[in-house]
Gaussian input, Z-matrix of N, CA and C with variables (Angstrom, degrees):
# hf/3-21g

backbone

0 1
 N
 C     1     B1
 C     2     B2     1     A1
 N     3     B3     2     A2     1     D1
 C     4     B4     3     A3     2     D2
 C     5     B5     4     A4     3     D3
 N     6     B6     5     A5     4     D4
 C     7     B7     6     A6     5     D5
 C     8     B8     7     A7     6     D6
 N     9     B9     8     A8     7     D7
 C    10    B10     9     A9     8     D8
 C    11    B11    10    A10     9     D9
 N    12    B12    11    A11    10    D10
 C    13    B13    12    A12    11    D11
 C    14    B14    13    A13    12    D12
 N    15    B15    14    A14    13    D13
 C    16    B16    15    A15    14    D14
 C    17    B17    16    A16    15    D15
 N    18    B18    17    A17    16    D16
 C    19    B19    18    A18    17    D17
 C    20    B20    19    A19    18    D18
 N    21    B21    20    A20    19    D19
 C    22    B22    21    A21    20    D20
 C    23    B23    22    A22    21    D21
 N    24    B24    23    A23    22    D22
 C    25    B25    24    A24    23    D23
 C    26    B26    25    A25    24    D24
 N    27    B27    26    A26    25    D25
 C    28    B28    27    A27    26    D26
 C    29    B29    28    A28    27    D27
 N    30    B30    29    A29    28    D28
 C    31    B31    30    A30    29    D29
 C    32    B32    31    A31    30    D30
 N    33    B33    32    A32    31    D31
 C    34    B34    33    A33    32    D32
 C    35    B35    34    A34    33    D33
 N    36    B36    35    A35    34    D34
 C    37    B37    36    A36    35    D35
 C    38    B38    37    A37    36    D36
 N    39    B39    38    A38    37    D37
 C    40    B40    39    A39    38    D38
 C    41    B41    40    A40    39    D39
 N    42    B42    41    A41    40    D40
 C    43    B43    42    A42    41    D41
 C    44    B44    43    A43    42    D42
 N    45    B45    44    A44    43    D43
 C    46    B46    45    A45    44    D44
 C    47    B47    46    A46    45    D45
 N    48    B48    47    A47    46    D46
 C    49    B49    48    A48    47    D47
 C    50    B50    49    A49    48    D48
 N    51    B51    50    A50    49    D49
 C    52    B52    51    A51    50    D50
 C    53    B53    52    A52    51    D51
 N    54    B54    53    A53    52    D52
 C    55    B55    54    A54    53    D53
 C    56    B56    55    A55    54    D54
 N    57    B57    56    A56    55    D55
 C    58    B58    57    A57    56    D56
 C    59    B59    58    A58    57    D57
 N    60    B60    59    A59    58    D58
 C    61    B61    60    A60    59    D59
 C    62    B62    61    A61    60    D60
 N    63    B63    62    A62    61    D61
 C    64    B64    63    A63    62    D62
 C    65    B65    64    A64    63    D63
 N    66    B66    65    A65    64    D64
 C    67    B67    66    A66    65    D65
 C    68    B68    67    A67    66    D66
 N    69    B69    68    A68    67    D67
 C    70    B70    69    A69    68    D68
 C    71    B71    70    A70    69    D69
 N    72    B72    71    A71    70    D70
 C    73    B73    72    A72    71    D71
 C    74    B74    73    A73    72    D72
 N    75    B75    74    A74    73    D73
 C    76    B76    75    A75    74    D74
 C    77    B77    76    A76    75    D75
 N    78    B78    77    A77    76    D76
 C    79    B79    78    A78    77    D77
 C    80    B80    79    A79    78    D78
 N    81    B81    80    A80    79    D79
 C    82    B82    81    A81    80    D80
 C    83    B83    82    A82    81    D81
 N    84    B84    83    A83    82    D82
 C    85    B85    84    A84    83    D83
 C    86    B86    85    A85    84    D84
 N    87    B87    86    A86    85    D85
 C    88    B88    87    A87    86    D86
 C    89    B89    88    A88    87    D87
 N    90    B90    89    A89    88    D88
 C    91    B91    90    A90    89    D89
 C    92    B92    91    A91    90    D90
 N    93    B93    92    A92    91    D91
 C    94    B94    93    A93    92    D92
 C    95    B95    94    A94    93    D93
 N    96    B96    95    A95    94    D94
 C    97    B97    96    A96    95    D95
 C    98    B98    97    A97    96    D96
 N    99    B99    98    A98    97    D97
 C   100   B100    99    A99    98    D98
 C   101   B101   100   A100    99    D99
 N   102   B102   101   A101   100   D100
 C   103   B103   102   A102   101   D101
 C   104   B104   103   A103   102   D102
 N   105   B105   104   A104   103   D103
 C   106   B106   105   A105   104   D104
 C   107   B107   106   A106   105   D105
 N   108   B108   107   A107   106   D106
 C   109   B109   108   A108   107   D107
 C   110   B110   109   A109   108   D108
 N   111   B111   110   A110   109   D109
 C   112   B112   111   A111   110   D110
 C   113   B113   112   A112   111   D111
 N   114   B114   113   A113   112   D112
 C   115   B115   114   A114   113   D113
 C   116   B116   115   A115   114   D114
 N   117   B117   116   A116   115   D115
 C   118   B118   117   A117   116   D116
 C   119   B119   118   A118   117   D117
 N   120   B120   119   A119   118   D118
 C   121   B121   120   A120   119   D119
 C   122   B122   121   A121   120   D120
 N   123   B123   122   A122   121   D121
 C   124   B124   123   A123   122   D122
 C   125   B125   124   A124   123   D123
 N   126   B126   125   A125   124   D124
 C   127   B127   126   A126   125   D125
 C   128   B128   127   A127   126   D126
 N   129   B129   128   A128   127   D127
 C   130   B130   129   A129   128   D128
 C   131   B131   130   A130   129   D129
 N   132   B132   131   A131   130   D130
 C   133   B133   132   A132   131   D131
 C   134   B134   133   A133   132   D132
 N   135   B135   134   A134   133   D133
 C   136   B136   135   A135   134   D134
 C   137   B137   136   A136   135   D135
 N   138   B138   137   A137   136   D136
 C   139   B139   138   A138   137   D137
 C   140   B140   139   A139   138   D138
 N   141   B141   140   A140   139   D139
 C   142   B142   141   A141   140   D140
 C   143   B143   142   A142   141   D141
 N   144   B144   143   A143   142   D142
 C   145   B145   144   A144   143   D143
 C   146   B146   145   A145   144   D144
 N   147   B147   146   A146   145   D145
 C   148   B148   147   A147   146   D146
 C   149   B149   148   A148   147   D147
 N   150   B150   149   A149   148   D148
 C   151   B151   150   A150   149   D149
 C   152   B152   151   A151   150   D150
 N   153   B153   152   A152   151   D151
 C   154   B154   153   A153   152   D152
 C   155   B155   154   A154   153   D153
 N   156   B156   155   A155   154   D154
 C   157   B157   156   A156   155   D155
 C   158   B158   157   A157   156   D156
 N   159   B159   158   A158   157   D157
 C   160   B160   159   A159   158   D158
 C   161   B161   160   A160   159   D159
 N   162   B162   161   A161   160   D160
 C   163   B163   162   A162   161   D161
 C   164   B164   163   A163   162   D162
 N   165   B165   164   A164   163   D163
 C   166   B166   165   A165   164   D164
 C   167   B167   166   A166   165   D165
 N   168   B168   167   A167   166   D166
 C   169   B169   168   A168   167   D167
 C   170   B170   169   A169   168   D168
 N   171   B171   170   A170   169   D169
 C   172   B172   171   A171   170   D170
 C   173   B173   172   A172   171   D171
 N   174   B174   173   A173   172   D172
 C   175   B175   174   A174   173   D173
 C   176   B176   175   A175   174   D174
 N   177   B177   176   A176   175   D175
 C   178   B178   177   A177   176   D176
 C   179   B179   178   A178   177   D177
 N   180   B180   179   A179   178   D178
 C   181   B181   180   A180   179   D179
 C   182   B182   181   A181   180   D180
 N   183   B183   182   A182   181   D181
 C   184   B184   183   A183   182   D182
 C   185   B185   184   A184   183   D183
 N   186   B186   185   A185   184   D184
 C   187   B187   186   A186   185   D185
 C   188   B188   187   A187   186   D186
 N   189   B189   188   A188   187   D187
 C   190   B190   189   A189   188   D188
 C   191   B191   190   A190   189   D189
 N   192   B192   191   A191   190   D190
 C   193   B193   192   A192   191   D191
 C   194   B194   193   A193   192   D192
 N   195   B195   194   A194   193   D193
 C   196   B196   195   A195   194   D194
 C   197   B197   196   A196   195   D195
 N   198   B198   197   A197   196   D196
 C   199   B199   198   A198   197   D197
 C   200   B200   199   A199   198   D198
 N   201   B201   200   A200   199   D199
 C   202   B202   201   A201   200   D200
 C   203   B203   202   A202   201   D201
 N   204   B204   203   A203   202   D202
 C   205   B205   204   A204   203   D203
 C   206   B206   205   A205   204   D204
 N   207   B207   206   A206   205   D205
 C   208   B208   207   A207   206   D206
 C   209   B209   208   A208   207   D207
 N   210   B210   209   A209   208   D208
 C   211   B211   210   A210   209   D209
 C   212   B212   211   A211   210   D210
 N   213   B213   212   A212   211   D211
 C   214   B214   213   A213   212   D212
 C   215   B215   214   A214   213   D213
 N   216   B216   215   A215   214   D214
 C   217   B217   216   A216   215   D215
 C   218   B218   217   A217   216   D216
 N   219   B219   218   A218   217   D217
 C   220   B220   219   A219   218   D218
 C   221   B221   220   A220   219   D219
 N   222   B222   221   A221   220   D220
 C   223   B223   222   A222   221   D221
 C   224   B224   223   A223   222   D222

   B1=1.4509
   B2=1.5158
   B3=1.1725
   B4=1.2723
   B5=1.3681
   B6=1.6985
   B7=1.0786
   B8=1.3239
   B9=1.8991
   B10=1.9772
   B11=1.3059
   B12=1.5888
   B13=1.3622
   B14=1.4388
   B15=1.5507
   B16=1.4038
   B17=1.6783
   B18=1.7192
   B19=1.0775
   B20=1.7880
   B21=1.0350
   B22=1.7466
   B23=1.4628
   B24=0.9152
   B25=1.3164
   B26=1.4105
   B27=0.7550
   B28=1.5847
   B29=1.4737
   B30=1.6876
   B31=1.5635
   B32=0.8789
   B33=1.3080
   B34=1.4944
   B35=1.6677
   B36=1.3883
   B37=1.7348
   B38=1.4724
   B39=1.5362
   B40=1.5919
   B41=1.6361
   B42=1.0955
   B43=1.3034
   B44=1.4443
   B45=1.6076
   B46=1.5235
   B47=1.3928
   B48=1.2736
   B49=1.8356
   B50=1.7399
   B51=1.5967
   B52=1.5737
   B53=1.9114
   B54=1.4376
   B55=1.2915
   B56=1.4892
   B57=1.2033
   B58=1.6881
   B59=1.5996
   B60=1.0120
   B61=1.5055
   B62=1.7754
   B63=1.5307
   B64=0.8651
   B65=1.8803
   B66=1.2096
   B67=1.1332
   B68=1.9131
   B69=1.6812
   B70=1.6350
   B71=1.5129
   B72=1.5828
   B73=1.8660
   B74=1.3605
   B75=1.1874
   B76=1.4062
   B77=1.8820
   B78=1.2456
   B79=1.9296
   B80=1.1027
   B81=1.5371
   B82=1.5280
   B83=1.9755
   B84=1.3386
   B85=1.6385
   B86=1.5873
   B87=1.5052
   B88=1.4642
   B89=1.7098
   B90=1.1381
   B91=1.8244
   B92=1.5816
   B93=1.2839
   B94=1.5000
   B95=1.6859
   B96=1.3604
   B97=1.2130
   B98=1.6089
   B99=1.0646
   B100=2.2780
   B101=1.2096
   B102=1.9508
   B103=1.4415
   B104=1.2829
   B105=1.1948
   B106=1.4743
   B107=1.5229
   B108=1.9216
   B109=1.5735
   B110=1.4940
   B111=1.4811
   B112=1.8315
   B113=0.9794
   B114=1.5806
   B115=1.6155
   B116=0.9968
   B117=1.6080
   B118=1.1493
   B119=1.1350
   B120=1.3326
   B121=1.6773
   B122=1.4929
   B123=1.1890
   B124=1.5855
   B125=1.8074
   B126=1.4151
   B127=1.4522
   B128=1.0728
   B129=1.8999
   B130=1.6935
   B131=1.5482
   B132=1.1751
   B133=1.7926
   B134=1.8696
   B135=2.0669
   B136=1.6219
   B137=1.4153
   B138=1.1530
   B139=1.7662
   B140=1.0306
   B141=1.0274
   B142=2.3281
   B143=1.5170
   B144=1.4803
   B145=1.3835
   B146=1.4390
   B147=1.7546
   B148=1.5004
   B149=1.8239
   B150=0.8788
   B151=1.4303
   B152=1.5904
   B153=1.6785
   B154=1.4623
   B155=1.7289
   B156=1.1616
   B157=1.8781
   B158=1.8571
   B159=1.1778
   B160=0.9519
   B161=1.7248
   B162=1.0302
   B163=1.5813
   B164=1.3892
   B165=1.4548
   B166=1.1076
   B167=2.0108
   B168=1.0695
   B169=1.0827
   B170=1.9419
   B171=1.0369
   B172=1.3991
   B173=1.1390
   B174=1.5489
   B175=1.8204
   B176=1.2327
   B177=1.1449
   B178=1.6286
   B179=1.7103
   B180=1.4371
   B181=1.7785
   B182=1.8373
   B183=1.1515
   B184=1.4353
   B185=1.7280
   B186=1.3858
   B187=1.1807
   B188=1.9366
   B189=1.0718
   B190=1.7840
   B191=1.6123
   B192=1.6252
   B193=1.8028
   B194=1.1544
   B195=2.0517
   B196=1.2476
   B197=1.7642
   B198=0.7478
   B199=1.9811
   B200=1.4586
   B201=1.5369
   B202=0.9221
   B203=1.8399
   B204=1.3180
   B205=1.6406
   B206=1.4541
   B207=1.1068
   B208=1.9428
   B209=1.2103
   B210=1.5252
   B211=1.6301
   B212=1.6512
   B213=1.0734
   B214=1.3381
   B215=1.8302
   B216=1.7296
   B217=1.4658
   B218=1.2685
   B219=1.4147
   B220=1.8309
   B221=1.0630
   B222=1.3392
   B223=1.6947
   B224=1.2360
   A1=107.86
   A2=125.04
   A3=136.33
   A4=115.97
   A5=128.80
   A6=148.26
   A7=103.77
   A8=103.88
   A9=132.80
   A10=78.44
   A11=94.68
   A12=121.09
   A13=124.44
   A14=110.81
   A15=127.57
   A16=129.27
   A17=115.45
   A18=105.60
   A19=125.01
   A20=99.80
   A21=100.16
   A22=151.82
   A23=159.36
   A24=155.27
   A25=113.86
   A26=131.48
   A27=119.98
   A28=94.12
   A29=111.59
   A30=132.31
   A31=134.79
   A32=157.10
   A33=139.21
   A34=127.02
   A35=105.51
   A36=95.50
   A37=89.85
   A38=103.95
   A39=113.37
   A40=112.73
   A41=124.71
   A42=124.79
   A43=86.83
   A44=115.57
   A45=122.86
   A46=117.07
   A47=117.29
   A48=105.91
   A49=101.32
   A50=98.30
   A51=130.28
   A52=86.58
   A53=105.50
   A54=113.33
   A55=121.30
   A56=123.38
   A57=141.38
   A58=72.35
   A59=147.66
   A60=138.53
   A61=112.08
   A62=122.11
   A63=128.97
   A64=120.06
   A65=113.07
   A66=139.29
   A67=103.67
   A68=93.98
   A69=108.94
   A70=117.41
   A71=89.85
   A72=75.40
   A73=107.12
   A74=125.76
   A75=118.48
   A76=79.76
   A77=99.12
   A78=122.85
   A79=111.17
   A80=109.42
   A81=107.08
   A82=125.12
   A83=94.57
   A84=100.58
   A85=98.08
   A86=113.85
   A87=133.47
   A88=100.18
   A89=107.82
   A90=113.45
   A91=95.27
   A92=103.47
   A93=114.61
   A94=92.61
   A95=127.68
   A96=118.28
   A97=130.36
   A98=113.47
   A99=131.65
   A100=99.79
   A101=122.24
   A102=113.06
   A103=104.08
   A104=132.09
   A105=126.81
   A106=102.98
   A107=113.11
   A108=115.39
   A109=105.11
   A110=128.87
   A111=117.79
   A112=92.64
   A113=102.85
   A114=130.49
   A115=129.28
   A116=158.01
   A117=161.60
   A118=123.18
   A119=135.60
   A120=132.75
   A121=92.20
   A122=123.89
   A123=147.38
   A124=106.00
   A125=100.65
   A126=100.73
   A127=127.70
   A128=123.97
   A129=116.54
   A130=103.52
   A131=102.21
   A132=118.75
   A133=121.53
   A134=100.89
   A135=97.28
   A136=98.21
   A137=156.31
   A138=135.91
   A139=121.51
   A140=66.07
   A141=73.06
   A142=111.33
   A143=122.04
   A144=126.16
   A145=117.71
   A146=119.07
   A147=130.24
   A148=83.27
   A149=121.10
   A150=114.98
   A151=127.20
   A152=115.51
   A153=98.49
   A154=99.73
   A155=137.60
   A156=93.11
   A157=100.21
   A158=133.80
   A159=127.69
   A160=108.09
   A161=111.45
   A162=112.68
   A163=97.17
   A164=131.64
   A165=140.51
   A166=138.12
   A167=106.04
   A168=110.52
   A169=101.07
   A170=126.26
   A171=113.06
   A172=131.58
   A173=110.49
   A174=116.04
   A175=116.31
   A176=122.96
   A177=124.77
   A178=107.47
   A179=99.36
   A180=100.45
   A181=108.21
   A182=112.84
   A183=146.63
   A184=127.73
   A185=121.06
   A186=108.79
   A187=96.44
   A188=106.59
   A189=94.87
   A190=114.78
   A191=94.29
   A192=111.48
   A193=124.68
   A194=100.19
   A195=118.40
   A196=91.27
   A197=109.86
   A198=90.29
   A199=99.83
   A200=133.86
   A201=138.02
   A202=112.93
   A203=93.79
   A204=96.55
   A205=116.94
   A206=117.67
   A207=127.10
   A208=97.39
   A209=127.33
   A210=123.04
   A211=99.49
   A212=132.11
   A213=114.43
   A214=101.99
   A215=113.13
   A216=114.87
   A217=120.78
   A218=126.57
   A219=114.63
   A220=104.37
   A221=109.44
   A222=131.72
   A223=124.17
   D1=140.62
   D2=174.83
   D3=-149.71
   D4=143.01
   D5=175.12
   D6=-78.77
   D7=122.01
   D8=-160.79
   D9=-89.22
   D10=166.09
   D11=175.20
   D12=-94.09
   D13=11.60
   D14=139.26
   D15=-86.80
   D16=5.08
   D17=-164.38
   D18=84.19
   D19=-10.60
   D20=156.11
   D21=-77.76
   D22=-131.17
   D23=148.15
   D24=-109.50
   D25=178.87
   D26=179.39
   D27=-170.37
   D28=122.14
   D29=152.31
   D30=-65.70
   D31=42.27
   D32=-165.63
   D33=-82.04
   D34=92.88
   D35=-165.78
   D36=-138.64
   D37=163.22
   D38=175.74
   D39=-71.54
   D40=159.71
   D41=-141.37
   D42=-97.87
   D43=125.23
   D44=159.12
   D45=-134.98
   D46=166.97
   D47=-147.88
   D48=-83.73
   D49=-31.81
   D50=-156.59
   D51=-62.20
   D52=-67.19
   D53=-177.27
   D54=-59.15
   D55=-25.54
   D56=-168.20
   D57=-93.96
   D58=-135.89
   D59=177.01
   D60=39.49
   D61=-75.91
   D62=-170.67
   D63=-77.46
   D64=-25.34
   D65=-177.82
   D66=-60.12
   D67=-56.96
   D68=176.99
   D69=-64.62
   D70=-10.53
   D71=177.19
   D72=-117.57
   D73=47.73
   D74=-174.82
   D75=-118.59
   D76=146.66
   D77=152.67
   D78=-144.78
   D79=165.37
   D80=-3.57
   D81=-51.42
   D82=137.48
   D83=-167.26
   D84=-35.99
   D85=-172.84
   D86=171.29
   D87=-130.58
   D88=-156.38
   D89=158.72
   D90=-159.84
   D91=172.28
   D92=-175.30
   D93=-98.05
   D94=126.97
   D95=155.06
   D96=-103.22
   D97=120.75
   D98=-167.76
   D99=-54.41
   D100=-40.66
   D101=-166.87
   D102=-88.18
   D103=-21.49
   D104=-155.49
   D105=-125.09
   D106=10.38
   D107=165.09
   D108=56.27
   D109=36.16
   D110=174.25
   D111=-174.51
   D112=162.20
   D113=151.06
   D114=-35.23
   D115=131.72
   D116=148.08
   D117=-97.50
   D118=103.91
   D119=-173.59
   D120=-120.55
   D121=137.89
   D122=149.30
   D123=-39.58
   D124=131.92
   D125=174.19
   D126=-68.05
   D127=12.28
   D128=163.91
   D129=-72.77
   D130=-38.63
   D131=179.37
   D132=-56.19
   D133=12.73
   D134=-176.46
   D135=-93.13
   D136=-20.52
   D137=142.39
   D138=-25.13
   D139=-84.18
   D140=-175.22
   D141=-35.37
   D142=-46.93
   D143=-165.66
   D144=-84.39
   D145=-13.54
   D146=-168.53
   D147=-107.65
   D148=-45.63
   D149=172.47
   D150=-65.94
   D151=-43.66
   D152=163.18
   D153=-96.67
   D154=-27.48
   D155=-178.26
   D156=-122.07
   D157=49.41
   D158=-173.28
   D159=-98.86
   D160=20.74
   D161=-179.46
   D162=-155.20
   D163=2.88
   D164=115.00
   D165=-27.61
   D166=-54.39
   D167=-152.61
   D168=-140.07
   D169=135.01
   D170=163.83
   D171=-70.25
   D172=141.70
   D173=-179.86
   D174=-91.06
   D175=102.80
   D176=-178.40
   D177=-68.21
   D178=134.28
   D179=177.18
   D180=-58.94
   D181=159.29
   D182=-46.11
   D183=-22.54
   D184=-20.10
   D185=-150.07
   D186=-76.73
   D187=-42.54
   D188=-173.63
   D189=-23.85
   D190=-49.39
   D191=-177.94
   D192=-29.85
   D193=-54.88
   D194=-156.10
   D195=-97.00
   D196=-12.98
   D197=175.34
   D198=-80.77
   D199=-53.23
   D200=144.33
   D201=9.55
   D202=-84.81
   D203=-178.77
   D204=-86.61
   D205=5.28
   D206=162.61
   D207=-71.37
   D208=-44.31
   D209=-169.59
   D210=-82.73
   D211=-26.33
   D212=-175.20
   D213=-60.68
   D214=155.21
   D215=158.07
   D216=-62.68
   D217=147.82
   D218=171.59
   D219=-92.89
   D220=154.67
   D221=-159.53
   D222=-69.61

């Protein structure tokens, strides 16, 4: 998993049905993107996604940071 250069999440994994399955049911939804070969989920969607595949899959830096400070309370 790695943080897009729109500010999204970004999937990049080889295609399995189990995971393409599980991927679609997470929300807020994501979409599959053709040009950029992955998943895209919106950063309300980093719970759900560090909790079901985050020991799954590696987190490329920046994103560890920013889940990091998604879990903190705002001030």
């Amino acid at each position: 998993m790695r943080l897009g250069d729109t500010g999204t999440i970004q999937l990049l994994l080889p295609f399995d049905a189990v995971t393409q399955a599980q991927l679609r049911a997470v929300r807020p939804r994501g979409r599959w993107s053709s040009r950029l070969a992955c998943w895209e989920f919106p950063l309300e969607a980093a719970a759900v996604l560090q909790r079901q595949f985050g020991q799954r899959f590696a987190l490329e830096p920046p994103l560890p940071q920013w889940f990091a400070w998604l879990q903190q309370p705002p001030p």
